[in-house]
C-alpha positions as CSV (number, residue, x, y, z in Angstrom):
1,X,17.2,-21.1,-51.6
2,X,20.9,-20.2,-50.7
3,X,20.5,-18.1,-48.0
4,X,18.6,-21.2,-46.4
5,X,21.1,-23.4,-47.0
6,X,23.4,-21.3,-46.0
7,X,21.1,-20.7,-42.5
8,X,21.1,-24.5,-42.4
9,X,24.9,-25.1,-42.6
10,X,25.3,-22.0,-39.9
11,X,23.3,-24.2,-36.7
12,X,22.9,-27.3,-35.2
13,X,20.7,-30.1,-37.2
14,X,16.9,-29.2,-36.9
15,X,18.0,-25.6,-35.5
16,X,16.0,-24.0,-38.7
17,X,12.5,-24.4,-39.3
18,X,11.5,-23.5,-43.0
19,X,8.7,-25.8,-43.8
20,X,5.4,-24.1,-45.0
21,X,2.6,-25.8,-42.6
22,X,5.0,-25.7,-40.0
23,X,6.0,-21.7,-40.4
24,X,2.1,-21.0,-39.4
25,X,2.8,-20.7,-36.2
26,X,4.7,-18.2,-36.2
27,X,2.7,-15.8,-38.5
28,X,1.7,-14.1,-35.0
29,X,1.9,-13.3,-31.6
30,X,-0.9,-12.7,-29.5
31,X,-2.3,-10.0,-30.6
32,X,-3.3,-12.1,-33.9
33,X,-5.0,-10.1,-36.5
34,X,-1.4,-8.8,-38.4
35,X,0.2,-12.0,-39.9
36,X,2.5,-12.8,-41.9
37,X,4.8,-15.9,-42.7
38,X,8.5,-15.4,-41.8
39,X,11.3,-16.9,-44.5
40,X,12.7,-19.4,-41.0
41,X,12.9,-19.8,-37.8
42,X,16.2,-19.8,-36.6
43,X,17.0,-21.5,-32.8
44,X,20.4,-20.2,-32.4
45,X,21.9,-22.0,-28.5
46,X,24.8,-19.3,-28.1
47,X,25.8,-15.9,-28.7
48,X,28.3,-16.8,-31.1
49,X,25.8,-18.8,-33.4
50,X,23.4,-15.6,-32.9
51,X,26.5,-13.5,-34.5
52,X,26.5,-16.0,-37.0
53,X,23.1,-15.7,-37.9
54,X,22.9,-11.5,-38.0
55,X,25.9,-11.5,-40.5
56,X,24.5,-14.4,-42.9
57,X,21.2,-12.1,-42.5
58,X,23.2,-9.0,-43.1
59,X,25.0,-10.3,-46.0
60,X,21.7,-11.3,-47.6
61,X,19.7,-8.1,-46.6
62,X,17.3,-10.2,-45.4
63,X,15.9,-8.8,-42.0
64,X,16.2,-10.3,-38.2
65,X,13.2,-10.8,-35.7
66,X,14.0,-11.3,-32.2
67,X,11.4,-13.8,-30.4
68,X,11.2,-15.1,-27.3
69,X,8.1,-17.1,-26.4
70,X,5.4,-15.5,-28.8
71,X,3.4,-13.9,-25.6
72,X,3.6,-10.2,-26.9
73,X,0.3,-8.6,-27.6
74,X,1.2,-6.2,-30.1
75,X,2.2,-7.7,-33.2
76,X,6.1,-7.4,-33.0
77,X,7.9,-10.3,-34.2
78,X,5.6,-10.0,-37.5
79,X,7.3,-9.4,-40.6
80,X,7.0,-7.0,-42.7
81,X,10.0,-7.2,-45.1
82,X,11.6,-10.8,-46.0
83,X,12.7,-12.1,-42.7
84,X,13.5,-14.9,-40.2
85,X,12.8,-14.6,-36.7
86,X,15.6,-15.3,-34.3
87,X,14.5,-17.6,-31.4
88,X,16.4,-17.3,-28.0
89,X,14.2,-20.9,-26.9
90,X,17.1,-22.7,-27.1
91,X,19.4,-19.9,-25.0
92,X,17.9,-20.9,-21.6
93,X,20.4,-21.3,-19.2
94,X,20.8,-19.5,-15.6
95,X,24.6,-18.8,-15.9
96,X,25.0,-17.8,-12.2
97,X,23.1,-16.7,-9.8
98,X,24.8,-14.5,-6.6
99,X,23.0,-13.9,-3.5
100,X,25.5,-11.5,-1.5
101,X,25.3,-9.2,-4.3
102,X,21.9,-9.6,-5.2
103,X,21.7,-10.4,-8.9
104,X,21.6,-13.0,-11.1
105,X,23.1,-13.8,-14.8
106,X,20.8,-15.3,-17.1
107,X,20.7,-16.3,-21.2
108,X,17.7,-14.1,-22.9
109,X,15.4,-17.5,-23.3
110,X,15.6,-18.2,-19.8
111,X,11.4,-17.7,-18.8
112,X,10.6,-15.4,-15.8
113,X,9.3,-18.2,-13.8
114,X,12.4,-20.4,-14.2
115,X,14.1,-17.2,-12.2
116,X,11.9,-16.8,-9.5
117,X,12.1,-21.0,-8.9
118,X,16.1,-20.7,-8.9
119,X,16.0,-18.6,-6.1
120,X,12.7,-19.2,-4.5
121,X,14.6,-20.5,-1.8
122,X,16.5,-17.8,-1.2
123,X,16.0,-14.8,1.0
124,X,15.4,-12.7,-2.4
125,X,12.9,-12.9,-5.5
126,X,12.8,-11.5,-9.1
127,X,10.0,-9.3,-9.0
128,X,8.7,-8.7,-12.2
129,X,5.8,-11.0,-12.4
130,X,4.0,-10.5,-15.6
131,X,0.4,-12.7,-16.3
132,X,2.4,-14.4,-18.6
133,X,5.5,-15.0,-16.6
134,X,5.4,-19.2,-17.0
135,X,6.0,-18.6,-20.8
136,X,7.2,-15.2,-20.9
137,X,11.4,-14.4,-21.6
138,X,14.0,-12.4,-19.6
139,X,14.9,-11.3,-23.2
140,X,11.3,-10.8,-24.3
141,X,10.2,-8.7,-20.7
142,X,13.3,-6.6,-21.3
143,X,12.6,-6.1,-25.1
144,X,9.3,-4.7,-24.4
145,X,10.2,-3.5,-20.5
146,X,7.0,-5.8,-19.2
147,X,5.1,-4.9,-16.3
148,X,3.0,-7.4,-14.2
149,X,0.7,-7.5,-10.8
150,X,3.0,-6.2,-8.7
151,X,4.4,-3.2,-10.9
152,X,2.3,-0.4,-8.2
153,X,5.3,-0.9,-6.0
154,X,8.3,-3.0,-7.2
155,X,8.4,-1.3,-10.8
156,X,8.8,-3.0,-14.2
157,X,11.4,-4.7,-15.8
158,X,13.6,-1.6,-16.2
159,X,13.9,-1.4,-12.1
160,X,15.4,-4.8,-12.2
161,X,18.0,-4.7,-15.2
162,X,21.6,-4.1,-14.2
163,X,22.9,-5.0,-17.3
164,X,22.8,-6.7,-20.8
165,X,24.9,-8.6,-23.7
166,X,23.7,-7.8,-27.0
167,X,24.1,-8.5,-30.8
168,X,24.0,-5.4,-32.5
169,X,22.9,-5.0,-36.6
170,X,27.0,-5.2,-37.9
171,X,27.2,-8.8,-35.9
172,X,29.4,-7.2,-32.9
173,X,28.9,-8.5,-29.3
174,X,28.1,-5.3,-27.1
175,X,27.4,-5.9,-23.0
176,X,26.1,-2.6,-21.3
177,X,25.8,-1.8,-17.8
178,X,27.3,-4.5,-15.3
179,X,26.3,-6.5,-12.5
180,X,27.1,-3.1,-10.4
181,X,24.3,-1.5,-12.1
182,X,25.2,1.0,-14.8
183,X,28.3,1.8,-15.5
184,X,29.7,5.8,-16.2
185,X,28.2,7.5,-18.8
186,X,24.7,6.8,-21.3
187,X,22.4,4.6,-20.0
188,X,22.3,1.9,-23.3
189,X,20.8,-0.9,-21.3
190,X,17.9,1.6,-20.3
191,X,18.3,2.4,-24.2
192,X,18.1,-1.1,-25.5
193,X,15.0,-2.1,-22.7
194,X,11.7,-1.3,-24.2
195,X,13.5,-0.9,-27.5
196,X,11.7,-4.1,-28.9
197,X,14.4,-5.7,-30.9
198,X,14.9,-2.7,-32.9
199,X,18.7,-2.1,-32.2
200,X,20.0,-5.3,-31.7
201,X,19.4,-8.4,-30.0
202,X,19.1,-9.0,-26.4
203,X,21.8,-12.7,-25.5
204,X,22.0,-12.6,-21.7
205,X,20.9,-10.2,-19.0
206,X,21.8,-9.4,-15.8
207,X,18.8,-9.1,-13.5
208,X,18.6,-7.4,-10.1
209,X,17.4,-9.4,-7.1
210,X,15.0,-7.8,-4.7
211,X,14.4,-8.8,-0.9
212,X,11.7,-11.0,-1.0
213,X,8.4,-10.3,1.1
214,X,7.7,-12.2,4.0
215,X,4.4,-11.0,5.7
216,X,1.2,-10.0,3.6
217,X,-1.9,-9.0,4.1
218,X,-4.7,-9.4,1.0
219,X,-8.0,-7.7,0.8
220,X,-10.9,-8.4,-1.6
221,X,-13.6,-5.4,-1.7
222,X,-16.2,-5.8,-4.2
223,X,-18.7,-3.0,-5.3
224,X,-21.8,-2.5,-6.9
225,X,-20.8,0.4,-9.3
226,X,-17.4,0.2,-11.2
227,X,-16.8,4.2,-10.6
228,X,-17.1,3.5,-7.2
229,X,-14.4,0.8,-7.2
230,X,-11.9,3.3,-9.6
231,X,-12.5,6.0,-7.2
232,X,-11.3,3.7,-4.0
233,X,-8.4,2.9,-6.3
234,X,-7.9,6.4,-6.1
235,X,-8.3,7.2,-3.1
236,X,-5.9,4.4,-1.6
237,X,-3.6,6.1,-3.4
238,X,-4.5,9.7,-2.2
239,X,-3.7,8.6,1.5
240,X,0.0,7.9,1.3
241,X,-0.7,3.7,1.0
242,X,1.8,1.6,-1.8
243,X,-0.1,-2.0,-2.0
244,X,2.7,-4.8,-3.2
245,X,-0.8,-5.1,-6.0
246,X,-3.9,-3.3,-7.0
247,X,-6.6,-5.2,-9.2
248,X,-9.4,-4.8,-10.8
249,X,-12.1,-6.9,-12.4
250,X,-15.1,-5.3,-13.6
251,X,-18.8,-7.2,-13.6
252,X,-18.0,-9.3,-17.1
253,X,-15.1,-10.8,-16.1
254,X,-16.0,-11.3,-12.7
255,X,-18.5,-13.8,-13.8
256,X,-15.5,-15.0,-16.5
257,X,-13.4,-15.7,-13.4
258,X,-16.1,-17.6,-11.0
259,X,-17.5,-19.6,-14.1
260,X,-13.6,-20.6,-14.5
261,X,-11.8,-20.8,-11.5
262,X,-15.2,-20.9,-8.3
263,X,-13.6,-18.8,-6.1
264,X,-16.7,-17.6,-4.2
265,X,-16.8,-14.5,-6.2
266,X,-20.2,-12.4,-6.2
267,X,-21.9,-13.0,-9.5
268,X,-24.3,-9.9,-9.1
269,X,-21.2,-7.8,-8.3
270,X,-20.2,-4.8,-11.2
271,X,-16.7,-4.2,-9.9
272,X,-13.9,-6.2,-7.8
273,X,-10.6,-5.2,-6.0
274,X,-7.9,-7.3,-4.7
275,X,-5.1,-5.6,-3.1
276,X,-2.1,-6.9,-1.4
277,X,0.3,-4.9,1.4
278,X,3.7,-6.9,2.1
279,X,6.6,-6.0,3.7
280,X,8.8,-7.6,6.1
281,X,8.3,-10.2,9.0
282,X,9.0,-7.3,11.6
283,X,5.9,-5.8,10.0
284,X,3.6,-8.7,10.7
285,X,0.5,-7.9,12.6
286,X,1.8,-4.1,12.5
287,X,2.0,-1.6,9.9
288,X,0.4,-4.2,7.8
289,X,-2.5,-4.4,9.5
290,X,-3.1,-0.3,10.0
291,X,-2.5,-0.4,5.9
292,X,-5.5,-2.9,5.9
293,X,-7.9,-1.2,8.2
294,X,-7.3,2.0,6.0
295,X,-7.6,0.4,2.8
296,X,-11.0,-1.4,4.3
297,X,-12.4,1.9,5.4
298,X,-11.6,4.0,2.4
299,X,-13.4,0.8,0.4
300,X,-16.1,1.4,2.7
301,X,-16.0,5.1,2.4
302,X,-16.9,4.7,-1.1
303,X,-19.5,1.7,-1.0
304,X,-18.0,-1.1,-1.4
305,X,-20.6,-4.1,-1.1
306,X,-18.1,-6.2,1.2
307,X,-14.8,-6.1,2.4
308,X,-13.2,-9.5,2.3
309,X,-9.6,-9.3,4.4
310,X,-7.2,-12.6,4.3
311,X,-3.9,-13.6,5.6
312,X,-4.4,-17.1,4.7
313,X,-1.8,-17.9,2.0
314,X,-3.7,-20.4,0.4
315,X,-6.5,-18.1,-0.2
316,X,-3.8,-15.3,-1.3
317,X,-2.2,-18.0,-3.8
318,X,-6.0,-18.9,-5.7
319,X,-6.4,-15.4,-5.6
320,X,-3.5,-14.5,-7.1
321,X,-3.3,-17.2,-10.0
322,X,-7.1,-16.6,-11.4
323,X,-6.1,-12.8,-11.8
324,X,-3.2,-14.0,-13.8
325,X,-5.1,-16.7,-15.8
326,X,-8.0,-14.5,-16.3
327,X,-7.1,-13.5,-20.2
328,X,-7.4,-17.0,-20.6
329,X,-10.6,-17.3,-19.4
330,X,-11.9,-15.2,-22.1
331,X,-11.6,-17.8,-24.5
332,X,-14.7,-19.9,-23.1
333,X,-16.7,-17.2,-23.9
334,X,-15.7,-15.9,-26.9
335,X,-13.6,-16.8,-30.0
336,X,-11.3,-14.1,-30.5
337,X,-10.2,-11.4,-28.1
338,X,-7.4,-8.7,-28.1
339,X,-6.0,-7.1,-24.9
340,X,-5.5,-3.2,-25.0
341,X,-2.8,-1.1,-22.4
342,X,-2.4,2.0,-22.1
343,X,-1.5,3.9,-18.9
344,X,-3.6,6.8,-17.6
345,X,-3.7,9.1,-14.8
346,X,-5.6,6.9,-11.4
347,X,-7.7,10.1,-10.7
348,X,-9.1,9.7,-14.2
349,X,-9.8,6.1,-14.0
350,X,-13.9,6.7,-13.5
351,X,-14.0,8.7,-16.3
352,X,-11.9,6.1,-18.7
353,X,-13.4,3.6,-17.4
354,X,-16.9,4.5,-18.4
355,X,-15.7,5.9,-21.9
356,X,-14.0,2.8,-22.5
357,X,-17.7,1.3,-22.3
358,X,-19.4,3.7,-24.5
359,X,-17.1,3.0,-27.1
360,X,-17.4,0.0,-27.0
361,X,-21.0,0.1,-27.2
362,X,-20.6,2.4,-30.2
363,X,-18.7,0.0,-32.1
364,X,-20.9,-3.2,-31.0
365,X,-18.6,-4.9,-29.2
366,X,-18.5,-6.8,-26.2
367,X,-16.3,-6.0,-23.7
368,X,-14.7,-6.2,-20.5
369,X,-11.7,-5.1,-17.9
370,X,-9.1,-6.4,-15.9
371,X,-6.4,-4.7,-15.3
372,X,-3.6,-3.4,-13.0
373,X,-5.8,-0.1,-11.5
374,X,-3.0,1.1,-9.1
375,X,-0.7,2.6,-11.3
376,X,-3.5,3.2,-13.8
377,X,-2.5,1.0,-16.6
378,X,-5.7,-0.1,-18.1
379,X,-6.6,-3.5,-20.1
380,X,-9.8,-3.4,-22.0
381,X,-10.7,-7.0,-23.4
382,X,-12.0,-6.6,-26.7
383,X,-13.7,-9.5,-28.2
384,X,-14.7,-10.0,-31.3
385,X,-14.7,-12.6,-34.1
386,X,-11.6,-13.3,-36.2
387,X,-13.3,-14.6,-38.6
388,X,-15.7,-12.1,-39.3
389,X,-14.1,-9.4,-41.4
390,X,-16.3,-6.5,-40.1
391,X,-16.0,-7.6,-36.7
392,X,-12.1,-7.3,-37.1
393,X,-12.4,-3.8,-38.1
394,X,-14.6,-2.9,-35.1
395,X,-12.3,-4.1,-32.7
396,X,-9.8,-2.1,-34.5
397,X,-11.8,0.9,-34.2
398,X,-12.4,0.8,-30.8
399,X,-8.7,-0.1,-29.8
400,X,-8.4,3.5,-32.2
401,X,-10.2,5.1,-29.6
402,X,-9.8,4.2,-26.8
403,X,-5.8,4.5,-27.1
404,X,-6.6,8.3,-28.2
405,X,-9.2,8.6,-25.5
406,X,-6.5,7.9,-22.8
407,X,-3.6,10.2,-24.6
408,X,-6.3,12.9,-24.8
409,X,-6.6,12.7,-20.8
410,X,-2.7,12.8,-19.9
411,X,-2.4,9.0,-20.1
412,X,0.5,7.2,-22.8
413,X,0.3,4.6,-25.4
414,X,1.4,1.9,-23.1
415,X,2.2,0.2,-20.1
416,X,4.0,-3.0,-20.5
417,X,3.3,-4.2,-24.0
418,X,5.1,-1.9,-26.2
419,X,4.2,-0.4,-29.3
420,X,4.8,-3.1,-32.6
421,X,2.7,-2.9,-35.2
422,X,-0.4,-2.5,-33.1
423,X,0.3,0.8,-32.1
424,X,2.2,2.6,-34.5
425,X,-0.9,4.7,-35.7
426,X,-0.9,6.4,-32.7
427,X,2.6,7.4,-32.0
428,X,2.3,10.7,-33.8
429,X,-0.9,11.4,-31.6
430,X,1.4,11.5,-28.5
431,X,4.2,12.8,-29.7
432,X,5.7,15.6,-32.1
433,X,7.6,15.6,-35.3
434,X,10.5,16.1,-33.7
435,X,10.6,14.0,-30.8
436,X,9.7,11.2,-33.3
437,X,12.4,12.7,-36.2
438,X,14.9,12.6,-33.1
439,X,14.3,9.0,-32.3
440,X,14.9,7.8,-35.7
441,X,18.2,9.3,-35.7
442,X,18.7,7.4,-32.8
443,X,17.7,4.1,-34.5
444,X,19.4,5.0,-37.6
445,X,22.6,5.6,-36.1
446,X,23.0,2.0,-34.3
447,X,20.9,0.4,-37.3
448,X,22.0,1.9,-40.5
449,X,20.9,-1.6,-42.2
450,X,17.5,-1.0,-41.1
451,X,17.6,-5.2,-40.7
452,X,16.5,-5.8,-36.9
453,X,13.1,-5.9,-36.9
454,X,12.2,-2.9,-39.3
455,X,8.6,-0.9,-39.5
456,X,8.0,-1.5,-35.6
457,X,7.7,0.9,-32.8
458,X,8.3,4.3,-34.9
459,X,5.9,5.3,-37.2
460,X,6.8,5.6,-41.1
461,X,4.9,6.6,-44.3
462,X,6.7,4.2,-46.0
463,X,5.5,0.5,-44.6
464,X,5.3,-1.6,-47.5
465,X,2.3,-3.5,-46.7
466,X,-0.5,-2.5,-44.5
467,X,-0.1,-4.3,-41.2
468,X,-3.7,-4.2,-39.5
469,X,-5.0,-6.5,-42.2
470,X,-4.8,-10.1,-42.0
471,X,-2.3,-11.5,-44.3
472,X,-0.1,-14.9,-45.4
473,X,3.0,-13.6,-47.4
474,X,5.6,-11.1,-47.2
475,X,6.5,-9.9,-50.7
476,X,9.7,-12.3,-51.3
């Protein structure tokens, strides 16, 4: 094929994958029931070979899909057109990182771990902190504006982006914003984050730098009736308190979690919190510690089984990596599983909560929740078997309604994981014909090609295949 040949000639030696078996891997990303086999793999190792790339592409009509480490949960780097799919592995580099102004320069592959260790010793941190962070990409957290534990008080990834360098559709090198912050005039870097590879491609970033914590204080409440637990969360909330975190496990993968991880956690228990206060050293065995004994008593208040308060950072630290590794728990118990997200208001969180059971229970499914309760962004597990057509469907179903059962309530589509193919039923349930006509104009007006990453995020009667059903080929 020319245009592979051509891809070939355009990178480094073994910078292309193209082979069949070897192209299977890339049919998905972790939300795995839409796949499809991209044309290549392309791992360009500079911005100048990623221009080259977009114009060979553009020349050939053939389509561009962004991807950083695979970890997104919503089907986005699936094609749906002939396509490759542009990997930024290869673009990991920390070009500079500078403490007196608080901000660091890195290329989009760089993962979100590899920041935090560059500066970790260092009186500042990176805070988004995603479950996936040790894979995840700067690129990929900014394409899809990624949350993580600590979201309730630091923000997401949009709080911490000063700036970008981007390949747009017609192969020119943009940079937006600045290490100041934003420059004068539209915000394109807010544009571009959350945009999901849509308008262009994300080639370095320039991240904000946050003082780093040094005192914390770590609670663990566990309750007997998962309302009860949603209404603390609530209530926490209510009284003026910000925790650093807010979790929640429900009874399911409570017993996921001890089974995995023996933490000491109470097998018999329906709901779990843990919630973390930090602030300065100054604060230590102060405001901290008044935080605590209100967050303890309003636990208390609405019967929690035990209150369980730590400042031992070893305890905080096992804590703190089975809530991130809990996802992969899940796979011990059951062979296929997708994560849903969708943001809700906390006062409604009982109410969701138990819906998001009946549903379930409607459809057959088994179920369970973990999920970041203080700023109300739910995470139903859904499991189900991939290899059972029906039970595909199901799951399918019940992500259908749940996602409408939070929109219905005042809640939004998502969090942290965007919108890619997963989602793109439900845009027109949240918003109107015109907000989504005025969107497209955007879109159409950076991307007249329609080559990055077409028939994601907005909705379109036009999709050429239908993406919620397994598949191995993209018409070529």
């Amino acid at each position: 094929m020319p245009f592979l040949s051509a891809l070939r000639s355009a990178l480094a030696p073994g910078a292309v994958i193209d082979d069949p078996t070897a192209l299977i891997v890339y049919e998905c990303d972790g939300f795995t029931i839409p796949r499809a086999t991209p044309l290549a793999v392309a791992f360009p190792a500079s911005t100048d070979e990623v221009v080259a790339v977009v114009n060979l592409c553009r020349g050939h009509k053939i389509a561009v899909l962004p991807r950083g480490s695979g970890t997104g949960l919503t089907g986005g780097i699936v094609p749906v057109t002939p396509s490759i799919q542009l990997s930024t592995a290869r673009m990991n580099k920390i070009l500079e990182v500078d403490i007196p102004n608080r901000c660091a320069l890195v290329e989009a592959g760089v993962t979100n771990s590899a920041l935090s260790d560059a500066v970790k010793n260092s009186p500042y941190h990176y805070a988004p902190d995603p479950s996936s962070q040790r894979a995840s990409t700067i690129g990929g957290n900014v394409a899809t504006n990624a949350g993580g534990l600590h979201t309730l008080k630091y923000g997401v990834t949009v709080n911490h982006l000063l700036g970008m360098e981007f390949v747009s559709a017609d192969g020119q090198v943009h940079c937006v914003g600045s290490p100041r912050g934003h420059d004068l005039g539209p915000d394109f870097a807010g544009l571009l984050c959350g945009s999901e590879g849509t308008l262009g491609i994300i080639t370095k970033v320039w991240c904000r730098l946050s003082p780093r914590p040094a005192a914390f204080r770590t609670a663990l409440a566990v309750f007997h009736r998962t309302q009860d637990a949603c209404q603390a969360v609530a209530d926490i909330i209510a009284a003026g308190i910000t925790p650093a975190a807010l979790e929640m496990m429900d009874g399911p993968m409570i017993q996921i979690v001890e089974d995995a991880f023996h933490l000491g956690f109470p097998t018999g228990a329906q709901a779990l919190l843990v919630i973390e206060v930090d602030g300065p050293a100054i604060a230590d065995g102060g405001a901290l510690d008044e935080d605590l004994a209100c967050i303890d008593a309003l636990c208390q208040q609405n019967r929690a089984a035990c209150v369980e308060s730590s400042r031992d950072p070893q305890r905080r630290a096992a804590l703190w990596s089975a809530r991130k590794r809990a996802f992969g728990a899940i796979g011990r118990i059951s062979p296929s599983y997708c994560t849903q997200d969708a943001c809700v208001p906390r006062s409604k969180l009982p109410e969701v909560i138990s819906q998001i059971a009946h549903i379930c229970q409607r459809h057959g499914l088994r179920a369970t929740n973990v999920f970041h309760a203080g700023d109300g962004n739910v995470h139903p597990v859904l499991m189900y078997d991939e290899g059972d057509g029906d039970s595909v469907q199901r799951a399918l179903a019940a992500s259908a309604d749940i996602l409408r059962l939070c929109i219905s309530i005042g809640g939004v589509l998502t969090g942290e994981h965007g919108v890619g193919i997963e989602k793109l039923p439900f845009m027109s349930d949240m918003y109107s014909p015109a907000d989504l006509a005025a969107m497209h104009a955007v879109r159409t007006a950076l991307v007249p090609t329609d080559l990055m990453n077409p028939y994601k995020v907005l909705p379109r009667e036009n999709a050429p295949v239908n993406l919620l059903h397994p598949q191995r080929k993209v018409p070529q």
